[in-house]
C-alpha positions as a printed NumPy array, in Angstrom:
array([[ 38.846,  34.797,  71.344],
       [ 42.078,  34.393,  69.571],
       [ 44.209,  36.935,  68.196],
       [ 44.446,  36.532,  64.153],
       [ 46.468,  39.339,  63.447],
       [ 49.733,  37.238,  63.537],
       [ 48.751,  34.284,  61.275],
       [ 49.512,  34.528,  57.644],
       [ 49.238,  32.134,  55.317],
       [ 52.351,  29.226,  55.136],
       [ 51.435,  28.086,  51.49 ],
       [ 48.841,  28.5  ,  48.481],
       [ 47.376,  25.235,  47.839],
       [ 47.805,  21.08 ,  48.298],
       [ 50.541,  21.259,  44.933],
       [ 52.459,  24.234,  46.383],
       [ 54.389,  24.907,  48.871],
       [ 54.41 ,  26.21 ,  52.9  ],
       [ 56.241,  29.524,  53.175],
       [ 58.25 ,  29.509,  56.218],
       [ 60.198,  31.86 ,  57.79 ],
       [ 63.97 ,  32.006,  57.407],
       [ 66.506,  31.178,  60.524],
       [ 67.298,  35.062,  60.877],
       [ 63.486,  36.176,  61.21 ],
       [ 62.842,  38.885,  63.276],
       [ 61.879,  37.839,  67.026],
       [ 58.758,  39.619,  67.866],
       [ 56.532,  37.017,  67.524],
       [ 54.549,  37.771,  64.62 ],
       [ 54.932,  36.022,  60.999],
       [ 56.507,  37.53 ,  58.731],
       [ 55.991,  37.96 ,  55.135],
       [ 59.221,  36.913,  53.475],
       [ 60.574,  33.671,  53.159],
       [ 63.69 ,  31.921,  51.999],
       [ 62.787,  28.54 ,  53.327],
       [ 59.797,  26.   ,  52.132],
       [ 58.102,  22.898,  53.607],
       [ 57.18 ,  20.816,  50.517],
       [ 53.251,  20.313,  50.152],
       [ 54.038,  17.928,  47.152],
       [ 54.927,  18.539,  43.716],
       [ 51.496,  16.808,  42.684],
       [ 48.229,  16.351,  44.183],
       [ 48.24 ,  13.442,  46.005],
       [ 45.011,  11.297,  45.488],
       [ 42.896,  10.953,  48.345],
       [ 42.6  ,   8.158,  49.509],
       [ 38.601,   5.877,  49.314],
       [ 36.962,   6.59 ,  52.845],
       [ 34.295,   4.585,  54.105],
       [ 31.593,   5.234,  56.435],
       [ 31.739,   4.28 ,  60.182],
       [ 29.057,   3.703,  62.608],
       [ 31.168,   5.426,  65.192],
       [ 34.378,   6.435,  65.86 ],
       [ 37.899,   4.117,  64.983],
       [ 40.791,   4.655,  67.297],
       [ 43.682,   3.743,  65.578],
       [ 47.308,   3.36 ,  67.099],
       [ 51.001,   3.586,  65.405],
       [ 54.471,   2.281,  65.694],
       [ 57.166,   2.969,  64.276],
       [ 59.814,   0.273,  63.073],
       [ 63.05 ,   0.316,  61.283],
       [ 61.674,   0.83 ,  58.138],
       [ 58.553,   2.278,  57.581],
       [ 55.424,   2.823,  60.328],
       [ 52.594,  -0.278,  61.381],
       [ 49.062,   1.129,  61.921],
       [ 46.628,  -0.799,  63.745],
       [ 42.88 ,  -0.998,  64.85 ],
       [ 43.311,   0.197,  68.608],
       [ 40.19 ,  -2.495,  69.255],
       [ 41.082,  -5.578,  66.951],
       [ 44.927,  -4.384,  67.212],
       [ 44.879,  -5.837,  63.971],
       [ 46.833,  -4.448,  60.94 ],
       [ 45.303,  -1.576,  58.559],
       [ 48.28 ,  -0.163,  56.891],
       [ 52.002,  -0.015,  56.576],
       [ 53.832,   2.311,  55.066],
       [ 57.289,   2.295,  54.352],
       [ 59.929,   4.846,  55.904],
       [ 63.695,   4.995,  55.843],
       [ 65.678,   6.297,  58.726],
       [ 64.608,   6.767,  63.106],
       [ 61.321,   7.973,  62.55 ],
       [ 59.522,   9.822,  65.776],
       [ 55.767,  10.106,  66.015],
       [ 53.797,  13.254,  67.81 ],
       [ 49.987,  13.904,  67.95 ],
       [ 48.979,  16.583,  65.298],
       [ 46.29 ,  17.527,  67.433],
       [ 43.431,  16.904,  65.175],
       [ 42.895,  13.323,  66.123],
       [ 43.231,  12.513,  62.797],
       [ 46.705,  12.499,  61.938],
       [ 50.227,  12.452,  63.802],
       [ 53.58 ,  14.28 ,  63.18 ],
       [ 56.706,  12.317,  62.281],
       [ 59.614,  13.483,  62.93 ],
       [ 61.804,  12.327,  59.981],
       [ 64.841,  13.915,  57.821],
       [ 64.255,  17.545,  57.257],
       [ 60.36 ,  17.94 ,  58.264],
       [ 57.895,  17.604,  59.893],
       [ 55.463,  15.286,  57.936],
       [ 51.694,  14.297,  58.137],
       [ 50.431,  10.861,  58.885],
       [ 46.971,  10.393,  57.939],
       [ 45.994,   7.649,  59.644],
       [ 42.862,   7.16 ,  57.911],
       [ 39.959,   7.759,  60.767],
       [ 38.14 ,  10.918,  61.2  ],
       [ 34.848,  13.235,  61.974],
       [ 33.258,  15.241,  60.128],
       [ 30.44 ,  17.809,  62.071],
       [ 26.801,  17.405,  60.675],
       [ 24.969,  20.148,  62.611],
       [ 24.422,  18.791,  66.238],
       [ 25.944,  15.374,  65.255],
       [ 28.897,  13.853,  63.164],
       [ 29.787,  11.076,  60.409],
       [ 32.649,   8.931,  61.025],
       [ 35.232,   7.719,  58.15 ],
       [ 37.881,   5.158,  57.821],
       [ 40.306,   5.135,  54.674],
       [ 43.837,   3.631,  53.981],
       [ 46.542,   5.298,  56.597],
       [ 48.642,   7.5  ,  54.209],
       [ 51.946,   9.584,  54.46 ],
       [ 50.393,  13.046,  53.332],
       [ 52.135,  15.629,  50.994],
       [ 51.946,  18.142,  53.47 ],
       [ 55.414,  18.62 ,  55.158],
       [ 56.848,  21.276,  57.63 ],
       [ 60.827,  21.899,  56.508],
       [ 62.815,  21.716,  59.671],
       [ 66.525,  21.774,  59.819],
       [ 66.2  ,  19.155,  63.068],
       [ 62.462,  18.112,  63.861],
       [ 61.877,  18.107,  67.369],
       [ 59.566,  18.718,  69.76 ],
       [ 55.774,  19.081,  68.929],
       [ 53.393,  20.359,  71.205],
       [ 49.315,  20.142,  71.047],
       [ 46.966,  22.357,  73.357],
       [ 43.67 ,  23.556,  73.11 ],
       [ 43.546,  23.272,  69.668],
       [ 46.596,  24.905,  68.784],
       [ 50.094,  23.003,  67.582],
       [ 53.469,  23.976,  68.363],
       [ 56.253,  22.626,  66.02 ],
       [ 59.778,  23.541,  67.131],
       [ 63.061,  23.289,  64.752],
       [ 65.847,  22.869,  67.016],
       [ 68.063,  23.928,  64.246],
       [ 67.285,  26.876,  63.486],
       [ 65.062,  28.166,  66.504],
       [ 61.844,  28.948,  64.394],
       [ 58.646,  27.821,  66.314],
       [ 55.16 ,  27.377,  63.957],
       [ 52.5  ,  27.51 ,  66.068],
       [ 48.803,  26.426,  63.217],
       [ 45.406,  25.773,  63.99 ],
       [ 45.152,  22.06 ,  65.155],
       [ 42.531,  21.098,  62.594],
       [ 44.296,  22.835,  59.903],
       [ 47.202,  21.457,  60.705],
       [ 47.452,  18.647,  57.766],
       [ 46.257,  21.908,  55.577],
       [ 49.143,  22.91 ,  52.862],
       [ 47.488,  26.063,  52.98 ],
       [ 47.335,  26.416,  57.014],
       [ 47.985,  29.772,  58.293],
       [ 50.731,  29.958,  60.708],
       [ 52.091,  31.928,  63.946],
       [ 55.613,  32.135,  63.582],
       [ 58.799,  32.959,  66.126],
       [ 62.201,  32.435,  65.995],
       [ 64.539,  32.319,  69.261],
       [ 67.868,  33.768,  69.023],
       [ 69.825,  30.928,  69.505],
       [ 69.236,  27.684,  67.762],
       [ 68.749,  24.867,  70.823],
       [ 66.771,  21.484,  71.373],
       [ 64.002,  23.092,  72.778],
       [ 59.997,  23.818,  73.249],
       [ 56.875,  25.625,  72.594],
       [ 53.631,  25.562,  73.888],
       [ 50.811,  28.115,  72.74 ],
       [ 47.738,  28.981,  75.562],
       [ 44.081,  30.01 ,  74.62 ],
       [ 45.049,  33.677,  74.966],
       [ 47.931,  33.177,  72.666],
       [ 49.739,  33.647,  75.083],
       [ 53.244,  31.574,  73.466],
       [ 55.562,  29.869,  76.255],
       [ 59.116,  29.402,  74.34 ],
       [ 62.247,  28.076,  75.557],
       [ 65.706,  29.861,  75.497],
       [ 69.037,  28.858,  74.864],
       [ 72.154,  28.07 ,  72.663],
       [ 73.226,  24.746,  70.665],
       [ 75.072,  24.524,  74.071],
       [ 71.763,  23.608,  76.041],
       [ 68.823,  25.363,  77.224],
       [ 68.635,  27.574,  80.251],
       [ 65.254,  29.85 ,  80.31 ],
       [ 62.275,  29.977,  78.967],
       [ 60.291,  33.207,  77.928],
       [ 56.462,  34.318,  77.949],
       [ 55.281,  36.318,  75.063],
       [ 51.975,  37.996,  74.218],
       [ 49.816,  37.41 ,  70.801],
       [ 51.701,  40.162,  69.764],
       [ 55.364,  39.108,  70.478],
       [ 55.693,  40.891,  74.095],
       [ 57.562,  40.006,  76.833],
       [ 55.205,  38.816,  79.787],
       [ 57.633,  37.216,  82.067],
       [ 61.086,  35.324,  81.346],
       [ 63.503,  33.079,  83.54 ],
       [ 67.141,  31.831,  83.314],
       [ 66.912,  29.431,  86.232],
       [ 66.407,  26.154,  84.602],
       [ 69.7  ,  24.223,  83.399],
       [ 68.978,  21.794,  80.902],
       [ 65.545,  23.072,  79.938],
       [ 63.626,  19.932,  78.679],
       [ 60.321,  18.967,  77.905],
       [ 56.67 ,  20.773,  79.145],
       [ 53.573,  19.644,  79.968],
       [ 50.033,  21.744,  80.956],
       [ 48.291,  20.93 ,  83.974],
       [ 44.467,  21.948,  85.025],
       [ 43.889,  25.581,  84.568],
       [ 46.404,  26.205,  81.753],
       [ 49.22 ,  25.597,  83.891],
       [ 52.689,  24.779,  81.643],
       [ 55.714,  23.191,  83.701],
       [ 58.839,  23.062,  81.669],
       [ 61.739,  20.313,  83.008],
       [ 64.932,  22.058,  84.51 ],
       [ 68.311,  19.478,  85.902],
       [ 67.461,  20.907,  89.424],
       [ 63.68 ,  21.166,  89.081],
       [ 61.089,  22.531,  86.751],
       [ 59.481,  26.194,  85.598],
       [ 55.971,  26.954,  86.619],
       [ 53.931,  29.587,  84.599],
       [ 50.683,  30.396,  86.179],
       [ 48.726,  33.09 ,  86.235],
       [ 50.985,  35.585,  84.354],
       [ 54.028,  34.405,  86.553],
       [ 56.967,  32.155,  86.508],
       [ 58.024,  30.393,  89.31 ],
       [ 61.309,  27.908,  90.235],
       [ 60.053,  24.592,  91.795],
       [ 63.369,  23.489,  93.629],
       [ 64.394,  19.498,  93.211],
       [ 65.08 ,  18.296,  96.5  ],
       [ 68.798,  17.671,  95.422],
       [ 71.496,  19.425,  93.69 ],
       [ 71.169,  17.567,  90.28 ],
       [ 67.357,  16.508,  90.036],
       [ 66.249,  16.274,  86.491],
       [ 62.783,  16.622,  85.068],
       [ 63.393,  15.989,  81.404],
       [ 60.15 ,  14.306,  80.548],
       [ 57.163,  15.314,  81.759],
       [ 53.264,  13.832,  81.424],
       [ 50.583,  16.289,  82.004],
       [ 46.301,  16.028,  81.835],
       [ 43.795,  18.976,  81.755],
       [ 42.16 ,  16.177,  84.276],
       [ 44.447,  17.138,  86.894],
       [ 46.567,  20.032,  88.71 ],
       [ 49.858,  17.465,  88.964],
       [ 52.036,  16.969,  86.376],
       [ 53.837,  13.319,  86.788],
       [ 57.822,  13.685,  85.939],
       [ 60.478,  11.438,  85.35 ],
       [ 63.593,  12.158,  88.131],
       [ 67.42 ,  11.324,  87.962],
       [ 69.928,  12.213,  90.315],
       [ 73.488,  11.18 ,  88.979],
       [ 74.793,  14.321,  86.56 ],
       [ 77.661,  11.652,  86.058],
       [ 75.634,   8.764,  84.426],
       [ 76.374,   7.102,  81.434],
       [ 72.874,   5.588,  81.98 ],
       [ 71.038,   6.853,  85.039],
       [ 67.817,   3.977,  85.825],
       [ 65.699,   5.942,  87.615],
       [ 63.358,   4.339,  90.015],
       [ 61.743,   7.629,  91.449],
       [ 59.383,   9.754,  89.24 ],
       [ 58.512,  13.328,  90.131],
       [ 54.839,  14.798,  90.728],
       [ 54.511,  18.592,  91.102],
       [ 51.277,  20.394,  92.098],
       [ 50.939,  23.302,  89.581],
       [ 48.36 ,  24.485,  92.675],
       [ 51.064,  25.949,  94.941],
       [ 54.835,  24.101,  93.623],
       [ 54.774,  21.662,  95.715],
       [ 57.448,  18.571,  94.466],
       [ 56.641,  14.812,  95.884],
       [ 58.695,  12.114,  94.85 ],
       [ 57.265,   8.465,  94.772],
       [ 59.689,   5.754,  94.756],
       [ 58.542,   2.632,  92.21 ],
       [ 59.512,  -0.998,  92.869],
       [ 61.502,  -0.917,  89.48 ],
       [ 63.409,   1.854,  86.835],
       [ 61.731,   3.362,  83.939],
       [ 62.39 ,   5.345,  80.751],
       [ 61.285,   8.39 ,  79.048],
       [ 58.279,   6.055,  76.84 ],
       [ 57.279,   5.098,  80.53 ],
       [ 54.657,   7.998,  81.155],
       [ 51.306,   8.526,  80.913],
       [ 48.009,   9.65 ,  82.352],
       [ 44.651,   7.841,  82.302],
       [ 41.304,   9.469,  81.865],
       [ 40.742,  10.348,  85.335],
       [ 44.065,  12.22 ,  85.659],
       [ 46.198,   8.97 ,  87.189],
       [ 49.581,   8.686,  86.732],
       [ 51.036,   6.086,  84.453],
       [ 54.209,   4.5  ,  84.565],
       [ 55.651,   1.833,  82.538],
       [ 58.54 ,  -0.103,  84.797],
       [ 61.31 ,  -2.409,  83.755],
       [ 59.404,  -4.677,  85.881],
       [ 57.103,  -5.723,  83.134],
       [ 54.158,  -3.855,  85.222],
       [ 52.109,  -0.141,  84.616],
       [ 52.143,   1.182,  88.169],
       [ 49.496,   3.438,  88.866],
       [ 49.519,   6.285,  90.827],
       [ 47.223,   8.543,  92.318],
       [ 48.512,  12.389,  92.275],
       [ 46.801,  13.898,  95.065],
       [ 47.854,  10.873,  97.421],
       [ 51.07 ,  10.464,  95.276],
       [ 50.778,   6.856,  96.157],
       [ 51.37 ,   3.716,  93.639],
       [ 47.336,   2.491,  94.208],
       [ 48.106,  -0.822,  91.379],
       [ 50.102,  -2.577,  89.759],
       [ 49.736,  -4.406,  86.509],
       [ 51.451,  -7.049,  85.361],
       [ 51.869,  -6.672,  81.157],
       [ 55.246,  -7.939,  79.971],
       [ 58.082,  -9.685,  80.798],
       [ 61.019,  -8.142,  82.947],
       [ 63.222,  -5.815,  80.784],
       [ 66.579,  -3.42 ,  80.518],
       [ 66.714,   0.299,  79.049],
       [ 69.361,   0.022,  76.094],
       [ 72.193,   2.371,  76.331],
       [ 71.183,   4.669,  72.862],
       [ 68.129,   5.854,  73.438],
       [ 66.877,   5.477,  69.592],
       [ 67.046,   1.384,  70.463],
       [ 63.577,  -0.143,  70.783],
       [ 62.019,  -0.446,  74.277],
       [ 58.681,  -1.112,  75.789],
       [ 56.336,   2.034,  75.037],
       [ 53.153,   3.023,  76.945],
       [ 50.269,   5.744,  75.224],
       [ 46.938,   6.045,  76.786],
       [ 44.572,   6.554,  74.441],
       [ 40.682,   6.55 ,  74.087],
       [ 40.064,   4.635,  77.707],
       [ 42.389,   2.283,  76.959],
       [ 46.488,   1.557,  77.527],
       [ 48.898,   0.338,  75.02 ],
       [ 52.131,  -1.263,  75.675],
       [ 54.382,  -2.325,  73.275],
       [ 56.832,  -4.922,  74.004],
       [ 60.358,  -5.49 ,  71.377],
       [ 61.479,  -7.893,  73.109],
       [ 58.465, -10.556,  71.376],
       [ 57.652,  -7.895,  68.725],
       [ 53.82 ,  -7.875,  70.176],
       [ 51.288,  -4.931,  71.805],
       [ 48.9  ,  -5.227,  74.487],
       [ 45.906,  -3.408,  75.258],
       [ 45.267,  -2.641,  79.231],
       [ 42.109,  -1.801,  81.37 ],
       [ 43.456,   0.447,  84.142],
       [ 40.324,   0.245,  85.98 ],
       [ 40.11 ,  -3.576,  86.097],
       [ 43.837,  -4.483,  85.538],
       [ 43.129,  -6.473,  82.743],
       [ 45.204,  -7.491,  79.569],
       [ 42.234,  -7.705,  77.256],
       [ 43.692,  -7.97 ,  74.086],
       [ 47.372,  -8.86 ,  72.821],
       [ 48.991,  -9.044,  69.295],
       [ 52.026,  -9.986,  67.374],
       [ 52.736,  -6.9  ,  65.332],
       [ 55.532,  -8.878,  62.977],
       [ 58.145,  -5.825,  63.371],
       [ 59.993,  -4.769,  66.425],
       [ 57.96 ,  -1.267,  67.345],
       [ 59.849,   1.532,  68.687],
       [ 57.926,   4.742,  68.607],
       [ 54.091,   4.208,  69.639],
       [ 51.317,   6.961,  68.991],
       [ 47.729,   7.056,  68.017],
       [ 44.54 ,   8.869,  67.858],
       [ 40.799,   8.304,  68.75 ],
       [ 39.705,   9.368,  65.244],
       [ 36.82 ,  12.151,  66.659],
       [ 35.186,  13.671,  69.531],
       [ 33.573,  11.553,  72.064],
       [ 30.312,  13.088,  72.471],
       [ 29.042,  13.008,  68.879],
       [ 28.283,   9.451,  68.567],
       [ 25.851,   9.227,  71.156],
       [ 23.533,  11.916,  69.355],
       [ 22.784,   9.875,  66.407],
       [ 20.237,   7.926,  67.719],
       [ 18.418,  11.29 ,  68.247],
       [ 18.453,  11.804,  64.797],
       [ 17.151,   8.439,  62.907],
       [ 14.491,  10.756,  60.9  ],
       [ 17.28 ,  13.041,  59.41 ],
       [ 17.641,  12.605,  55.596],
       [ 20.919,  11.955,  55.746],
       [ 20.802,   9.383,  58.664],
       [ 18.535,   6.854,  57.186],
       [ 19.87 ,   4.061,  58.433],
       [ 21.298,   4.723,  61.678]])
């Protein structure tokens, strides 16, 4: 059971706003009661917009474009809403498979992408609506990195250090109650919260990360490291395990305990990372040359959160950091410059497939410049492609391109979510005598 005793509330209603803590808040853990900062919730009520009933669930994907975000029908791939935003725009799962996080000036904002759930006893109702940009904003000096597990999600302002860790289902609530922490030095960095609220956080200065530390529900000190240069990225494995990216390796906490994984050379850096609560091995990008302007990797990285154990499998092509993923049954995704997703088992760490998607590609130099994209999502794989301004969707299982589209834009950032759990669907059958479920 969780520990509630450190959430308070982070605003008082949809037309008020979220009461964060300030840069200079204590560092225990725990929220805190005053506030000097706020995350606007909107000045006015923003009018919901008209849902209509489903017959099941409606994945829906996203990409970003200069200019605004594209959402589609993850089956059709055709177009069910566009809104417009200035600026680079970064999209992150919100956790509630409902909406996603951009990343845009000064917040943290929610995307409603306009498919949802909602739990009728043993069963659930499905609803599609218009995709909106919600009201409900997190104020964040520099967005960064957001982090979903179990139900719980992990915003981190590399600005000013302060971590908001909210209920996953609340988390498009402007009156969501929040864990709060701030680190004592501001850094591009991480959080990830466990199911014993147990908070993983990483260290550092605007110099670069170096550690990360462990902290109880109540702000503790379980464990801490300073051996991992470059701290970058996490992921959790099977059992709860959370690997965070180091220049010569990666962290392992496990079991109460950190432990260094060594990179087989000097300079081996894990800065992106792709983990599944399908399977103990966490699949990691791996670059070699410190000196690189541009560094194409063409070996990836897969760690066995089990006992440490680093493998590196070497692909027929390069990659980037929107080149990994993980399928349903735990395999390894990886999107190469080849055009193809290789796919690789992690137990074996062997490539098992190839898939040919696109056409042959290069990695830009800035890394906010469009590129191919890859997001698993629902039993399917996207891939977007910039280069023709289209998206495919991929059967792993059979290799198949089964459905391609031109989007109009050139995509960029590519998210999505499934729009409900899996399992309710199925029961509704069982329940064609229920008032309410007439005509199902």
């Amino acid at each position: 059971m969780r520990n509630h005793t450190t959430r308070t509330a982070a605003g008082l209603g949809a037309a008020l706003s979220l009461l964060l803590l300030s840069a200079c808040a204590a560092d225990d853990g725990t929220a805190s009661g005053a506030a000097s900062e706020s995350a606007s919730a909107g000045t006015d009520e923003q009018e919901a917009p008209e849902a209509t009933e489903a017959q099941a669930r409606t994945p829906r994907v996203a990409v970003t474009y200069q200019g605004g975000v594209l959402v589609l029908d993850a089956m059709s791939l055709e177009p069910v809403g566009d809104i417009e935003l200035e600026g680079f725009n970064r999209l992150s799962p919100a956790g509630d498979e409902r909406h996603l996080m951009v990343s845009t000036a000064g917040e943290f904002r929610a995307l409603d992408l306009g498919s949802w759930a909602e739990a009728h006893g043993d069963h659930a109702h499905y609803w599609t609506a218009e995709p909106t940009l919600t009201d409900v904003a997190y104020e964040a000096a520099k967005p960064g990195h957001v982090v979903v597990h179990e139900g719980r999600t992990a915003l981190f302002d590399d600005g000013t250090g302060l971590v908001r860790v909210v209920d996953s289902e609340h988390v498009a609530d402007a009156d969501a109650a929040a864990r709060e922490h701030t680190t004592p030095s501001a850094h591009h960095g991480v959080a990830v919260e466990l199911t014993d609220d147990t908070l993983v956080v990483s260290e550092g200065t605007e110099e670069g990360a170096n550690g990360i530390r462990v902290l109880d529900g109540d702000g503790k000190e379980i464990a801490a490291s300073d051996e991992c240069p470059g701290v970058h990225g996490e992921a959790v494995a099977a059992d709860e395990a959370v690997l965070i990216g180091c220049q010569d390796g990666a962290l392992l906490y496990t079991d109460g305990k950190i432990t260094k994984v060594d990179a087989p050379d000097s300079y081996g850096r894990i800065g992106n990372q792709a983990g599944t609560e399908a399977s103990p091995v966490v699949l990691g990008d791996y670059k070699t040359d410190k000196d690189a302007e541009l560094e194409r990797p063409t070996q990836v990285s897969l760690i066995d959160t089990r006992d440490g154990k680093l493998e590196l499998v070497e692909l027929p092509s390069s990659y980037t950091f929107r080149s990994l993923a993980r399928g349903d049954d735990g395999e390894a995704l990886v999107l190469g410059t080849d055009g193809q997703v290789h796919v690789i088992d992690p137990e074996k760490a062997e490539v098992t497939k190839s898939i040919p998607v696109i056409d042959e590609w290069e990695e830009p130099v800035e890394w906010q410049e469009p590129r191919p994209a890859i997001l698993a999502l629902d039993g399917s794989v996207y891939v977007t492609d910039p280069a023709t301004d289209s998206i495919h969707a991929v059967d792993v299982e059979s290799g198949e391109v089964w459905k391609t589209a031109e989007l109009g834009v050139t995509p960029n950032e590519l998210n999505g979510v499934t729009g409900g759990e899996a399992h309710a669907h199925e029961e509704h059958e069982e329940h064609e005598d229920h008032e309410d479920h007439e005509d199902h």
